[in-house]
KEVEXFI-512946 format. One record per residue (C-alpha): residue number from 1; chain; z, y, x. Coordinates in nm, 3 decimals. Example, Ala and Ser with C-alpha at 12.3 -4.5 7.8 and 13.67 -1.06 7.14 Angstrom:
# residues 2
<miza resi="1" chain="A" w="0.780" v="-0.450" u="1.230"/>
<miza resi="2" chain="A" w="0.714" v="-0.106" u="1.367"/>
//
This chain:
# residues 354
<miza resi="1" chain="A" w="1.677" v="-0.551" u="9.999"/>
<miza resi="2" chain="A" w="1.619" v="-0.523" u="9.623"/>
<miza resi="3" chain="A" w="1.916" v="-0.638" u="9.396"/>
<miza resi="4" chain="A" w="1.678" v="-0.938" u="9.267"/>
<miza resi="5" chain="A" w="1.594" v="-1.179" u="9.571"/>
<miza resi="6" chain="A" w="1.429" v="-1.562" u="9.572"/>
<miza resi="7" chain="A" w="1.575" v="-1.866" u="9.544"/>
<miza resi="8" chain="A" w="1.551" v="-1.926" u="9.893"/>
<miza resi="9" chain="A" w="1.816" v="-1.659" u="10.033"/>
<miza resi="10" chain="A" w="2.066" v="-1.817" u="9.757"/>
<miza resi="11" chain="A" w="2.025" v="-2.157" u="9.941"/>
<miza resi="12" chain="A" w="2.081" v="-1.991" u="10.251"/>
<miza resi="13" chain="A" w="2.442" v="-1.772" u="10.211"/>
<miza resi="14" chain="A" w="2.583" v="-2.014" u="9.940"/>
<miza resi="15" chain="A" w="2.710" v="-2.269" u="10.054"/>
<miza resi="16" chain="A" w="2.975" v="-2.504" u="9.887"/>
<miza resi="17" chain="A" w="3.293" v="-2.323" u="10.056"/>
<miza resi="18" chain="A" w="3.206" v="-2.000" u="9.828"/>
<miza resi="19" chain="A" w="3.198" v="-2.219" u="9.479"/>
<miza resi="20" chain="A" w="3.542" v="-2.331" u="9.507"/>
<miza resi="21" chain="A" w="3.738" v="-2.049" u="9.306"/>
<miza resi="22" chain="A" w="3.399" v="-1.870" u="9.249"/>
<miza resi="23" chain="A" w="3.328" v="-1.792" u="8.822"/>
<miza resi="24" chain="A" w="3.015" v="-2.013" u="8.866"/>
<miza resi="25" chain="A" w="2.967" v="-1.954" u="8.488"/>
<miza resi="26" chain="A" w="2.810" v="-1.625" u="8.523"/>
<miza resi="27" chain="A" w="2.508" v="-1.767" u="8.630"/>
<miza resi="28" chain="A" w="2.412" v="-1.837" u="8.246"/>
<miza resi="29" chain="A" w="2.341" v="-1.476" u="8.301"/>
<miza resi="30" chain="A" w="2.047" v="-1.537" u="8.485"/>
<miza resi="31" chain="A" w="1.753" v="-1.789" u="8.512"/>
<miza resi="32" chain="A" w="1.631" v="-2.024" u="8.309"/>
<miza resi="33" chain="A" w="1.933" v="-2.092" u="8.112"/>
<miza resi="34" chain="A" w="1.954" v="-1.710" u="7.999"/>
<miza resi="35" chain="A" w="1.591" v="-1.715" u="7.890"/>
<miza resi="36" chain="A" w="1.636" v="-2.016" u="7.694"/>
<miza resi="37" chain="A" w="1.952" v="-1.966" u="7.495"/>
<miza resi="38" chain="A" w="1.739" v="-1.764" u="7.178"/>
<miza resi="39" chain="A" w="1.507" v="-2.047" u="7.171"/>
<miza resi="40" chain="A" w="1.708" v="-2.382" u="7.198"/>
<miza resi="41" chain="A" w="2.063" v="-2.524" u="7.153"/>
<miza resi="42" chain="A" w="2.301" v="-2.432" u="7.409"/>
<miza resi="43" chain="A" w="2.440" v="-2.765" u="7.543"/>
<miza resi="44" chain="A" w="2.840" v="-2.628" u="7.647"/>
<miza resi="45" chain="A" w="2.824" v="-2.923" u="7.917"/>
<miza resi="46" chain="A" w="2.514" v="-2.781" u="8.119"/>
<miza resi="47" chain="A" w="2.676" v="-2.456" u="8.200"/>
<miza resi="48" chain="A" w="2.833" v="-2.521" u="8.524"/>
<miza resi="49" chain="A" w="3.144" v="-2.417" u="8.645"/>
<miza resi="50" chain="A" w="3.343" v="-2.406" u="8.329"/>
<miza resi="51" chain="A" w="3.694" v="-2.546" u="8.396"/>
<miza resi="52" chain="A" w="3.824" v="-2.756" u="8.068"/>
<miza resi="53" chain="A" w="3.993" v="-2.450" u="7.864"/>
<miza resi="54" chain="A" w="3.617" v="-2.335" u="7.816"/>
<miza resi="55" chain="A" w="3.420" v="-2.625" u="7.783"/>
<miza resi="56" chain="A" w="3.682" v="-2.637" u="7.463"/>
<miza resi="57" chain="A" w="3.642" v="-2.326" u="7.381"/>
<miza resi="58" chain="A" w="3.207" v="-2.322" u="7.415"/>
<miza resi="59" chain="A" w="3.265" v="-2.610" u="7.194"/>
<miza resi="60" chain="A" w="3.453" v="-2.470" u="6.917"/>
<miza resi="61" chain="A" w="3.300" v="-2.118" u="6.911"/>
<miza resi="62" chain="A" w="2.919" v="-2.208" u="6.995"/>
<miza resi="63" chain="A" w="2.747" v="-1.944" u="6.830"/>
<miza resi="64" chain="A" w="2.911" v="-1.680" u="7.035"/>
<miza resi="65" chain="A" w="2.828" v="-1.812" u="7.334"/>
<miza resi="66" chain="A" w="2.505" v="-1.593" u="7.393"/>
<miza resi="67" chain="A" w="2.653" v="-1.309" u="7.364"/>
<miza resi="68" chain="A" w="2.917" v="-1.425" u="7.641"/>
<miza resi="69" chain="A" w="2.610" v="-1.494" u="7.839"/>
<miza resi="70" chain="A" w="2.438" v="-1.150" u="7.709"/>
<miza resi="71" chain="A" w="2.757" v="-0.973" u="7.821"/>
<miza resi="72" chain="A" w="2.727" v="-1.116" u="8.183"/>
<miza resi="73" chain="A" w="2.412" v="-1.003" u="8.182"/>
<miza resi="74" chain="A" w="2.486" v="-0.672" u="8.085"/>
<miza resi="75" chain="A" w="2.778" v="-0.670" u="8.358"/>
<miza resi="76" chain="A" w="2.533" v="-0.716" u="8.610"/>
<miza resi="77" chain="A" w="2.273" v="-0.462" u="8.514"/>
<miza resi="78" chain="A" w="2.535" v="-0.189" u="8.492"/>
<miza resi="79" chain="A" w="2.693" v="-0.308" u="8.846"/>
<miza resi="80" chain="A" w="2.341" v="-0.266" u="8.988"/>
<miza resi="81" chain="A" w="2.245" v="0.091" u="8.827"/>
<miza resi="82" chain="A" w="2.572" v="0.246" u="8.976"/>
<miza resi="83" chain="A" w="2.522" v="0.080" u="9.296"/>
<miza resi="84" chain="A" w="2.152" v="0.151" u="9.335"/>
<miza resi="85" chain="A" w="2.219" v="0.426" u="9.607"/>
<miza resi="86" chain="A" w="2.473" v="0.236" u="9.772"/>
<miza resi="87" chain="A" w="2.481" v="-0.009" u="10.109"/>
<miza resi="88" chain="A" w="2.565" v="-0.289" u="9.877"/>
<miza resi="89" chain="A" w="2.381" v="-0.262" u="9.575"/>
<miza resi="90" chain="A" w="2.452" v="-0.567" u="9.336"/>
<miza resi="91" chain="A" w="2.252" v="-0.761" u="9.455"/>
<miza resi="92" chain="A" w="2.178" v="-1.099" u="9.263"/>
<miza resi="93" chain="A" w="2.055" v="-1.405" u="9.384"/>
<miza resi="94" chain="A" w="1.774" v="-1.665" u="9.210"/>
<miza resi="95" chain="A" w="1.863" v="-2.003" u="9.160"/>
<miza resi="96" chain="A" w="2.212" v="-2.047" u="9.297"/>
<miza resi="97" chain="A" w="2.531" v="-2.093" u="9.096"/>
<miza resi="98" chain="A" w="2.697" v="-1.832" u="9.302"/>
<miza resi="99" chain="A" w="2.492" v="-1.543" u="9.204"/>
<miza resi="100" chain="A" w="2.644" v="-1.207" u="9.438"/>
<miza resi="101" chain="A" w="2.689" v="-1.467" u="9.728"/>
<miza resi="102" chain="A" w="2.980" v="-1.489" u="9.932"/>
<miza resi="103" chain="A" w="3.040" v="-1.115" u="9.891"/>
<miza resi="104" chain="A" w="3.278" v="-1.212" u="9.585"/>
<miza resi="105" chain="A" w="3.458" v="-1.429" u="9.831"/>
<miza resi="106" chain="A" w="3.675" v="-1.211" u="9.955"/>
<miza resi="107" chain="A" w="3.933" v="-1.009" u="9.736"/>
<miza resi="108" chain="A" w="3.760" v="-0.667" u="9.771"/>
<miza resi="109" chain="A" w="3.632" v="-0.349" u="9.582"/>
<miza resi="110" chain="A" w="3.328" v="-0.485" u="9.491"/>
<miza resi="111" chain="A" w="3.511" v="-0.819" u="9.384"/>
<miza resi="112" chain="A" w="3.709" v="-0.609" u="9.179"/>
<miza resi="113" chain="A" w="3.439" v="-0.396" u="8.993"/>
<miza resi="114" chain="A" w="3.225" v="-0.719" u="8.950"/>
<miza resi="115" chain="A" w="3.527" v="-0.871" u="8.737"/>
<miza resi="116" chain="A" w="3.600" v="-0.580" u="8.543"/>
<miza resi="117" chain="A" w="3.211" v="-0.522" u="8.440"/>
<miza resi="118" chain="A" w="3.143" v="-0.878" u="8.350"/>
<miza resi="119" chain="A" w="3.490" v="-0.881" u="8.146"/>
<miza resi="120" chain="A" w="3.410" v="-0.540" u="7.971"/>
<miza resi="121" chain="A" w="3.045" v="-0.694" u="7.947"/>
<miza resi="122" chain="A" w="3.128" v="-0.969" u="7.749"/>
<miza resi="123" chain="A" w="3.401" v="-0.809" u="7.564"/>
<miza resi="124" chain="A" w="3.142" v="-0.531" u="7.443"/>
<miza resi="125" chain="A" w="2.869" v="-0.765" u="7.368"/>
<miza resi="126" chain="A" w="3.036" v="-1.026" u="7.095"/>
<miza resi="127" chain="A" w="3.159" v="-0.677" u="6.981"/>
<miza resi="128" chain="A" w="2.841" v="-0.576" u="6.917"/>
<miza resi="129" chain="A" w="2.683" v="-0.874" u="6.783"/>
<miza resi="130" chain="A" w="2.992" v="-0.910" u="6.556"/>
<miza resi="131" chain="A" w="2.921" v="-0.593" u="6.424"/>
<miza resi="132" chain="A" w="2.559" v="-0.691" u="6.370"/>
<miza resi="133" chain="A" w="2.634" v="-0.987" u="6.180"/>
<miza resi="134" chain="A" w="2.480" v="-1.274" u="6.424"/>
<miza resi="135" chain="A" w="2.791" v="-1.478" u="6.401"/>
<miza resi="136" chain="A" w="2.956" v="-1.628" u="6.078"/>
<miza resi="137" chain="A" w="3.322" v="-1.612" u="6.270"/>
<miza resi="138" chain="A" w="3.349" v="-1.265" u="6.300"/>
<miza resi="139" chain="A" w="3.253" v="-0.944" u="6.165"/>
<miza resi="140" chain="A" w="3.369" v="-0.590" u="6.133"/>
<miza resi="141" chain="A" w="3.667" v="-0.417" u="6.127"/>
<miza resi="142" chain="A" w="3.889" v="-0.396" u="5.857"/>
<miza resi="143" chain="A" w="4.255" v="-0.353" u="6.040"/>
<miza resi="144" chain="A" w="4.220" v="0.028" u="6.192"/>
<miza resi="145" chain="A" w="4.077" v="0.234" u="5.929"/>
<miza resi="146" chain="A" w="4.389" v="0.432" u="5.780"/>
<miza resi="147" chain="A" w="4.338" v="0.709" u="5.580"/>
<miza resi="148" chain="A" w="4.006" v="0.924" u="5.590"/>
<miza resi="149" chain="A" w="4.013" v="1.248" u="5.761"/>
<miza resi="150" chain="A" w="3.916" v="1.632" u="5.613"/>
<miza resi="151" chain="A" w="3.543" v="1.607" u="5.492"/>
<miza resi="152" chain="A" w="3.458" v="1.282" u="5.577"/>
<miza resi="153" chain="A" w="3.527" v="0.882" u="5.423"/>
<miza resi="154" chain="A" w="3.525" v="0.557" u="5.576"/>
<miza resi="155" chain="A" w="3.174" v="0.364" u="5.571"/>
<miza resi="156" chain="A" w="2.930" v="0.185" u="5.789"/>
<miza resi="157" chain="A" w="3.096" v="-0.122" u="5.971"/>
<miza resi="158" chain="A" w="3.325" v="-0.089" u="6.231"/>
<miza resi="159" chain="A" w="3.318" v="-0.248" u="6.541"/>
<miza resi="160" chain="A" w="3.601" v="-0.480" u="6.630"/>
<miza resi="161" chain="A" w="3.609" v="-0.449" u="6.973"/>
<miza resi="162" chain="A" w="3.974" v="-0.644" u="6.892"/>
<miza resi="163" chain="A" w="3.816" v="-0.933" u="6.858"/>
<miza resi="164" chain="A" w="3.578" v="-0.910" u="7.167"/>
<miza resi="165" chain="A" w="3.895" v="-0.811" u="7.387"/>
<miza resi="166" chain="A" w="4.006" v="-1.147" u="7.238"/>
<miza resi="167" chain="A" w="3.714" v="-1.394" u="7.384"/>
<miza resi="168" chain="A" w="3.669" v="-1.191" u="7.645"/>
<miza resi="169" chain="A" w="4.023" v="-1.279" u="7.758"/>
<miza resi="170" chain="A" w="4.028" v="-1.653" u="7.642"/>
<miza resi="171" chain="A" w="3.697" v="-1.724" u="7.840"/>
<miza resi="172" chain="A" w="3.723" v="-1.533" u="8.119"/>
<miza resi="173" chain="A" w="4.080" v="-1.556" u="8.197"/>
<miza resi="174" chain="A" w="4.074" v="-1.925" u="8.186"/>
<miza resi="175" chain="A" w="3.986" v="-2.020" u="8.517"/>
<miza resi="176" chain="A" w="4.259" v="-1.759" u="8.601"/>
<miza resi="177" chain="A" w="4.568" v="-1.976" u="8.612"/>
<miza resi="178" chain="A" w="4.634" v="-2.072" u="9.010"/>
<miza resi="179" chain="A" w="4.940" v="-1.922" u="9.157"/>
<miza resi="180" chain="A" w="4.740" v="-1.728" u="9.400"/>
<miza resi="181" chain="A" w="4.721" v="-1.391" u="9.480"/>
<miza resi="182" chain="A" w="4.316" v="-1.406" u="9.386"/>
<miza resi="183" chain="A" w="4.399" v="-1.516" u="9.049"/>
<miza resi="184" chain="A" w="4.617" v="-1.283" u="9.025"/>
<miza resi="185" chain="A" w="4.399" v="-0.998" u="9.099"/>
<miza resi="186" chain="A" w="4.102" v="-1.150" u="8.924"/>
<miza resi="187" chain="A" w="4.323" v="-1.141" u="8.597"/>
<miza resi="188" chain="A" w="4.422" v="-0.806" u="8.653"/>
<miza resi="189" chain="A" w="4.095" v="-0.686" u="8.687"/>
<miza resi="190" chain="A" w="3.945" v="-0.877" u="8.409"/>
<miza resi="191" chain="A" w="4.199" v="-0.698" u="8.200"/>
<miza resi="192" chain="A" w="4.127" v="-0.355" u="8.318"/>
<miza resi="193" chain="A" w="3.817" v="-0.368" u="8.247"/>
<miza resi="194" chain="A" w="3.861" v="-0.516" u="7.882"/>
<miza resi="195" chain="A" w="4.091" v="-0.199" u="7.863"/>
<miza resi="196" chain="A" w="3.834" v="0.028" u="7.919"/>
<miza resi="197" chain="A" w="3.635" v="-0.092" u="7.608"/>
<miza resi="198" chain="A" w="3.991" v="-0.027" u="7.386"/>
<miza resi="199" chain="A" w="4.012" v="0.321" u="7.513"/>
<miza resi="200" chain="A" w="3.641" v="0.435" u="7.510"/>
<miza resi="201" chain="A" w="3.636" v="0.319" u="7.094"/>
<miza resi="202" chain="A" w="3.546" v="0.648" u="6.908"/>
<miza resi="203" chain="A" w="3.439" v="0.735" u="6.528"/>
<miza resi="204" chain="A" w="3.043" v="0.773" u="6.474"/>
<miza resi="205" chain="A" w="2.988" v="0.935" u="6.189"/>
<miza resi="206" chain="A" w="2.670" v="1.000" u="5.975"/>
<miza resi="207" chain="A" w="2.585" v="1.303" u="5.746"/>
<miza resi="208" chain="A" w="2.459" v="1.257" u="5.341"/>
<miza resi="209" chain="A" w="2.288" v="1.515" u="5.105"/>
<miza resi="210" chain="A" w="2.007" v="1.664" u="5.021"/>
<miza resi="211" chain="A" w="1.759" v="1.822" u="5.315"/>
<miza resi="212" chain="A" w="1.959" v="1.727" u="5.581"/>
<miza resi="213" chain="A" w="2.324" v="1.874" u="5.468"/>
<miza resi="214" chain="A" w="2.608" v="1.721" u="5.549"/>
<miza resi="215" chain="A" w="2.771" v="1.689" u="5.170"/>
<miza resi="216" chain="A" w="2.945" v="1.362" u="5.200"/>
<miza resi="217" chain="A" w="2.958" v="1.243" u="5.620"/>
<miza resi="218" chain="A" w="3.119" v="0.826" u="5.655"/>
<miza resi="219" chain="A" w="3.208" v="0.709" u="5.933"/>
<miza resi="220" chain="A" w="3.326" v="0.447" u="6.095"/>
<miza resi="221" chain="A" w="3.488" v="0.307" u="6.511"/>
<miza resi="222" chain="A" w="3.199" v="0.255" u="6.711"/>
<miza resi="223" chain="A" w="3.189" v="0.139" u="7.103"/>
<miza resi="224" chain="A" w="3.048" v="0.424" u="7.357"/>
<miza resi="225" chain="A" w="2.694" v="0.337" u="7.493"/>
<miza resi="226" chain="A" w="2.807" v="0.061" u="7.767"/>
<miza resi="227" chain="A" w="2.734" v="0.337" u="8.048"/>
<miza resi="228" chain="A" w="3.037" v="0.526" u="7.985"/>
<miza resi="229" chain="A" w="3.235" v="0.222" u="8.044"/>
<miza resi="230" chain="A" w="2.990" v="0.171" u="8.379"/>
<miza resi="231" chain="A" w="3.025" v="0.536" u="8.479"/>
<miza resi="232" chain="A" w="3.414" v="0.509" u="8.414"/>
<miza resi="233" chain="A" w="3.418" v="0.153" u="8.640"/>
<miza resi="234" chain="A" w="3.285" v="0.323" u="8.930"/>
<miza resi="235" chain="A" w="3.538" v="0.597" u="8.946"/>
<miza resi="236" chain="A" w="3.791" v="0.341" u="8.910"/>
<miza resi="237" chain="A" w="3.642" v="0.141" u="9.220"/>
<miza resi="238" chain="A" w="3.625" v="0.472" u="9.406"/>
<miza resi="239" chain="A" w="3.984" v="0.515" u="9.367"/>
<miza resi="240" chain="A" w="4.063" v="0.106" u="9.360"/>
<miza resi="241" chain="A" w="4.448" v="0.058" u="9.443"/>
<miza resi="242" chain="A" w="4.501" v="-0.142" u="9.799"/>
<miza resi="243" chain="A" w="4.781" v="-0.419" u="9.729"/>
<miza resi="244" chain="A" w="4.977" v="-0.671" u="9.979"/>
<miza resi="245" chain="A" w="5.031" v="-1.021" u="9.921"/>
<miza resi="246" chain="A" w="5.402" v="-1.102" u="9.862"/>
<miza resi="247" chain="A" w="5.483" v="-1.506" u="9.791"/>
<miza resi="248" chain="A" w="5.776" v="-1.626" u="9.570"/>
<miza resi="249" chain="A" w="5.990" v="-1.942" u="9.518"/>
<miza resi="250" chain="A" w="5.974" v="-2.070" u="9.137"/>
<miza resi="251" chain="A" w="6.036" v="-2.336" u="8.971"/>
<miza resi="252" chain="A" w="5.690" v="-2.444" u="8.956"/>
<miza resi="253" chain="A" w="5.656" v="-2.394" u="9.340"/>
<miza resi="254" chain="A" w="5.576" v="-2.093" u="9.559"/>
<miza resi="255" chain="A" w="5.367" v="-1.816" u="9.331"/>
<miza resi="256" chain="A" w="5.184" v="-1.502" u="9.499"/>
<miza resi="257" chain="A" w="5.206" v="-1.169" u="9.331"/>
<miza resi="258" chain="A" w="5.069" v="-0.826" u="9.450"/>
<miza resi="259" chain="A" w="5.267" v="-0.551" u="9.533"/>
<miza resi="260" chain="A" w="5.101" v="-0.185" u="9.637"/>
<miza resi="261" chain="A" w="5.031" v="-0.147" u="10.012"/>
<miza resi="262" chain="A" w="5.160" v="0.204" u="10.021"/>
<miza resi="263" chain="A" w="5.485" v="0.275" u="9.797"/>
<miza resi="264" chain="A" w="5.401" v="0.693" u="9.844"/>
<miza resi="265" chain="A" w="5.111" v="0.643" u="9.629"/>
<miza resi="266" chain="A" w="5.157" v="0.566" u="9.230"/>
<miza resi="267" chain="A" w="5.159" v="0.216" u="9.181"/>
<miza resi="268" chain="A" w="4.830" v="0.124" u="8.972"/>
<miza resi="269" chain="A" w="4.818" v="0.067" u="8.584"/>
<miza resi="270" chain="A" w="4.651" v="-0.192" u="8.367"/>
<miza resi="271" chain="A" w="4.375" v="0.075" u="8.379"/>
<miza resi="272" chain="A" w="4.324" v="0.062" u="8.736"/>
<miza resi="273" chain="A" w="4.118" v="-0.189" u="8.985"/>
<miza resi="274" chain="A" w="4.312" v="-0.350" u="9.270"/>
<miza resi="275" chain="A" w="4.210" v="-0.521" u="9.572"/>
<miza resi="276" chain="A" w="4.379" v="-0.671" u="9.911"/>
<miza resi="277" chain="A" w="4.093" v="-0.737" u="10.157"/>
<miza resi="278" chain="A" w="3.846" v="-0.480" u="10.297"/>
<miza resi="279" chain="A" w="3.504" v="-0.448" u="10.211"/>
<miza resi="280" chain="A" w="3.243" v="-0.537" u="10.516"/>
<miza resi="281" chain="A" w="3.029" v="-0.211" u="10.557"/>
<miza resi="282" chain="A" w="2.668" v="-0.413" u="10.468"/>
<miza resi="283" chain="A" w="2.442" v="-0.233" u="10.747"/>
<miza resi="284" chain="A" w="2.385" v="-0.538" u="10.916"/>
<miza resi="285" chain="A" w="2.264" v="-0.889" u="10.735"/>
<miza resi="286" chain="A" w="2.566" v="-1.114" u="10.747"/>
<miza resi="287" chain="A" w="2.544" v="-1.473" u="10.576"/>
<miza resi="288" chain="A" w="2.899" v="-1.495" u="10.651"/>
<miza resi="289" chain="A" w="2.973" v="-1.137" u="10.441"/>
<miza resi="290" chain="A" w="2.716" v="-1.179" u="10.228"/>
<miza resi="291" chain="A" w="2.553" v="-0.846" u="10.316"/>
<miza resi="292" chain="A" w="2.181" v="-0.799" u="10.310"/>
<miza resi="293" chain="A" w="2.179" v="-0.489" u="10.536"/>
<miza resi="294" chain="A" w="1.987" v="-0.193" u="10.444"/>
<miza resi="295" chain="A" w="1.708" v="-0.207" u="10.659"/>
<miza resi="296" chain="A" w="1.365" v="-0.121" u="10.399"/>
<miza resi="297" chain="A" w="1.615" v="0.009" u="10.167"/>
<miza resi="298" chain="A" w="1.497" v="0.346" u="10.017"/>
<miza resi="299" chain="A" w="1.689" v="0.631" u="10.100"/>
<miza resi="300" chain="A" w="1.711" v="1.026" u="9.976"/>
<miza resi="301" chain="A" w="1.668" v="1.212" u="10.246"/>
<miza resi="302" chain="A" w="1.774" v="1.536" u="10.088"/>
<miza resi="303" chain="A" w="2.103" v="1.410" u="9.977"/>
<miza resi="304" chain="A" w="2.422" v="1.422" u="10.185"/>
<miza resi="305" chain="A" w="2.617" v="1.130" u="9.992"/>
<miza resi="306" chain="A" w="2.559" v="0.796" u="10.031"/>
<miza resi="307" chain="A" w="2.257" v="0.716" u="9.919"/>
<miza resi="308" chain="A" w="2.136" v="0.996" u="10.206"/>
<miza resi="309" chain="A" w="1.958" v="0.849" u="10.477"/>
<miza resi="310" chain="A" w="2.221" v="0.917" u="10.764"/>
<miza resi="311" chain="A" w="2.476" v="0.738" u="10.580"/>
<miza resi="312" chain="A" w="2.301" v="0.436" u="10.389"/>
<miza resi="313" chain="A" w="2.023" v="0.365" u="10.718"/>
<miza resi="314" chain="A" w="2.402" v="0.338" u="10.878"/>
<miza resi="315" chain="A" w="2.266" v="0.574" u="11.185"/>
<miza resi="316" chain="A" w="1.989" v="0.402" u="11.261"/>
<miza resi="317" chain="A" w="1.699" v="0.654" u="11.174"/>
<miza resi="318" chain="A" w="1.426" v="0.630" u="10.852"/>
<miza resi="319" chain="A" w="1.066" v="0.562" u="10.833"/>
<miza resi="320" chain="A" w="0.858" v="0.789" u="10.606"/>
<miza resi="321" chain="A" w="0.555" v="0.702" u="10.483"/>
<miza resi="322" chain="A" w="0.334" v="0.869" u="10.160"/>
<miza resi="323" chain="A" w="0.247" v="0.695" u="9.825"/>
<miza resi="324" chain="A" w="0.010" v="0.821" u="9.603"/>
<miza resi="325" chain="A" w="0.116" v="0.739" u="9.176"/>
<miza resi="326" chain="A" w="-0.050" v="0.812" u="8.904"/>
<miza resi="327" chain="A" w="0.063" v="1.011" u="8.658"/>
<miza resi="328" chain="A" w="0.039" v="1.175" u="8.284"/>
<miza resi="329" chain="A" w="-0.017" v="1.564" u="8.290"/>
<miza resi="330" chain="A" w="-0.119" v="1.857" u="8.121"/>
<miza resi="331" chain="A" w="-0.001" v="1.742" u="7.766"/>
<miza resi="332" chain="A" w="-0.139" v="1.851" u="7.418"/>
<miza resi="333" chain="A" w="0.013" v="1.848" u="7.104"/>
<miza resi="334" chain="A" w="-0.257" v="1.843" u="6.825"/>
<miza resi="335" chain="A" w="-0.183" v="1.949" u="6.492"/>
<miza resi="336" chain="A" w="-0.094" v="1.680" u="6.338"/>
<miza resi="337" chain="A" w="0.044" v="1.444" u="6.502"/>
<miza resi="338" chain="A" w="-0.043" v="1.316" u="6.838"/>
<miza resi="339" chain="A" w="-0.044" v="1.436" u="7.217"/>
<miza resi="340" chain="A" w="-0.314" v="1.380" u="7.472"/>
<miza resi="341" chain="A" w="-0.235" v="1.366" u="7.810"/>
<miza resi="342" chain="A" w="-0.460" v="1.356" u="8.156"/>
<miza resi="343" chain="A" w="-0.375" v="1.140" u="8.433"/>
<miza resi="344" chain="A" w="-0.339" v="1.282" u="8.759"/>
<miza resi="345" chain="A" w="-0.283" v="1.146" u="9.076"/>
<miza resi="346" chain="A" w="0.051" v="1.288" u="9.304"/>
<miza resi="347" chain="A" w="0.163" v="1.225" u="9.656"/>
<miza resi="348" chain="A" w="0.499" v="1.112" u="9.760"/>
<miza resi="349" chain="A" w="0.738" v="1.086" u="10.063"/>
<miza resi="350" chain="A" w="0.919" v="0.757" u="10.052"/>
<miza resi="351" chain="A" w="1.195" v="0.709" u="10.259"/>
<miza resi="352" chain="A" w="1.286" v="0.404" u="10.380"/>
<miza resi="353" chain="A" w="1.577" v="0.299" u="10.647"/>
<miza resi="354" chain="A" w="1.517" v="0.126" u="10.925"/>
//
């Protein structure tokens, strides 16, 4: 199943048990809202799902609100490219205000990642368009220069991912405020993955003088290409801490925490994702799981990982079949300056589970 599907499928795994604690917001991500938000007002009361802390907040801070929505988007993308080779890959769903499906229903590792990457998402994109200058509330950097190093001097306009971190939290975080275990984890994960941005914040620096030397260099905190925080994600979810539910009595009523499942094992940081339920393996559809399967799902057949064909056809055998592309070859470079190319046609196996 591709990680894009129709309308249709939405209407049939989401039903309205999954949209009670579900971040219905992120489906500004998608649709006709996202497409819209560069070419008309946003109206804060049309985004559904937003509890009352953000319709406030929407409110106040309206111009950043499509890059929260940009940031979302950019969450999901990254989910799907370090998914795309496994047996649940991301997968979005058209028109429905629960946009993974009930997969995020249940407090697993690919609840967890989802949170993180939307948080860091969000957090990296007002970061970005602060930086740019699209907003008049915020800007660059000015708090965590210090003094210039050996050879080089501060310059350019640094990023201040601070501030991101900072709407990141207040938006996300909002709904995040039940007593529950869920909540609980959510937050966590939110925050990890906020973290991530913080850490990953290097200096970019450019070189000045004449032909090319590098005379006078400036330079200035810049955010790492938004695939290091991906590629950093996914280890994180590989190695995703297992917790246990423990409840307490307060004085605002009985509150559930999270404790780690197995006390030989070093408890997890702020840095790391946690998670209480187990995942469903996805070989089989499920509209109860969520899980698409992987029947027609392409597979490597040369790889022994999981995006090999034993493991993500789950056992049951592939199909092979040949496609013929077209292609650019035998490339030219003319003096000066263009290339010429021929186009030639190439045969493929495609692999496909079944």
């Amino acid at each position: 199943m591709e990680p894009h599907l129709l309308g249709l499928l939405g209407l049939l795994l989401c039903g309205t048990r999954v949209l009670a604690g579900y971040p219905i917001w992120w489906s500004l991500a998608l649709g006709q809202q996202y497409t819209s938000l560069g070419s008309q007002p946003l109206l804060c009361g049309s985004i559904p799902g937003l509890v009352p802390k953000q319709l406030r907040f929407c409110r106040n801070y309206i111009e950043i609100m499509p890059s929260v929505a940009e940031g979302v988007k950019l969450g999901i993308q990254e989910c799907q490219h370090q998914f795309r080779g496994r047996r649940w890959n991301c997968t979005t769903i058209d028109d429905s205000l629960a946009i993974f499906g009930p997969v995020l229903d249940k407090a697993t590792r690919e609840s967890a990642f989802v949170h993180a990457i939307a948080s860091a998402g969000v957090a990296f994109a007002v970061t970005r368009s602060c930086a740019e200058g699209t907003s008049t509330i915020c800007g660059c950097d000015s708090h965590h220069k210090g003094p210039p190093g050996e050879g080089w001097k501060w310059g350019g306009c640094s990023e201040d991912a601070d501030f991101g971190v900072l709407v990141s939290r207040e938006f996300a975080d909002a709904r995040e405020n039940r007593p529950d275990a869920r909540s609980a984890m959510n937050k966590h994960n939110n925050e990890a993955g906020r973290t991530t941005i913080l850490d990953h914040m290097h200096l970019k620096c450019k070189c000045h003088g004449l032909s090319g030397s590098c005379e006078v260099k400036t330079c200035w905190w810049a955010q790492p290409d938004f695939r290091a925080i991906g590629d950093f994600l996914k280890d994180k979810y590989d190695s995703a801490s297992e917790m246990v539910v423990e409840k307490h009595r307060e004085s605002r009523g009985w509150v559930e925490t999270l404790r780690a499942k197995y006390a030989l094992f070093k408890p997890p940081t702020e840095r790391d994702l946690v998670y209480y339920e187990n995942s469903p393996n996805f070989c089989e559809p499920n509209p109860e799981t969520g899980s698409f399967g992987t029947r027609d799902r392409t597979c490597n057949v040369t790889s022994h990982g999981i995006d090999g064909c034993d493991l993500l056809c789950c056992g049951r055998g592939h199909n092979t079949r040949t496609e013929k592309r077209k292609e650019k070859c035998h490339c030219i470079f003319h003096w000066c300056c263009y290339v010429s190319c021929q186009e030639c046609v190439r045969v493929y196996d495609v692999h496909t589970c079944k």
